[in-house]
C-alpha positions in Angstrom: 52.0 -26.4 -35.6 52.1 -28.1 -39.3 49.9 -26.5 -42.2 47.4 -28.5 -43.0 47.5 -29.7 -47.1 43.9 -29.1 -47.2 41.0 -27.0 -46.8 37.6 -27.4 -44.8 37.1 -29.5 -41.8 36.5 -33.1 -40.9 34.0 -32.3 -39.5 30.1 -31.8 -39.5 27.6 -30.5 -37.3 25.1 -32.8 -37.5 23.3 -35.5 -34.1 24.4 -38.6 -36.7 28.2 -37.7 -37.2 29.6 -39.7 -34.7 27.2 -42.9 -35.4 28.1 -42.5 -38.7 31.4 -42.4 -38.9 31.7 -45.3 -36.6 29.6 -47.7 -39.0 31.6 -46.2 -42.0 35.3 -47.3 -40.0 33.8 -50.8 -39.1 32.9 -51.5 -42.8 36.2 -50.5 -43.9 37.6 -52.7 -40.3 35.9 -55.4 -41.7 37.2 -55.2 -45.3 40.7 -55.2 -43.7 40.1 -57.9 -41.6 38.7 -59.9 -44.7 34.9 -60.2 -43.3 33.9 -58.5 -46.8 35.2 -57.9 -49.5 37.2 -54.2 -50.5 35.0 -53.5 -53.4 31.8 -54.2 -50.6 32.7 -52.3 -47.9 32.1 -48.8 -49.6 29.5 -49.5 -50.8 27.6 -50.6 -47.9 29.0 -47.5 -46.2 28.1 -44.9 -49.0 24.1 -46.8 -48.5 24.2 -46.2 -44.9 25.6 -42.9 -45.5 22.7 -42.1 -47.9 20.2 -43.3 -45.6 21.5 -41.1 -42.6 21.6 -38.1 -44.9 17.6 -39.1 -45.9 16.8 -39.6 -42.8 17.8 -36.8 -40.9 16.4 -34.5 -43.5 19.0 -33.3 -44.9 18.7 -34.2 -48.8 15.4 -34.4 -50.6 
């Protein structure tokens, strides 16, 4: 088995993982596939991502 080059996990615990990390690859999907622009698709991620993170409780 290969070292891995960096520490921690990809990983994390949390109900919303798996819904988020499917809206964050179709944002980038969709900036490859030119639906939206590259500079658009983070950031429409990183508001989803901040609204999950809200929402669940997780950040004040």
């Amino acid at each position: 088995m290969h070292e891995q080059p960096w520490a921690g996990v990809s990983y994390i615990g949390i109900p919303e993982y798996s819904g988020l990390g499917d809206r964050v690859s179709a944002e980038i999907s969709a900036a490859i596939a030119g639906q939206q622009s590259v500079d658009q698709a983070p950031a429409d991620a990183q508001l989803f991502s901040e609204d999950v993170v809200k929402g669940g409780g997780y950040q004040n």
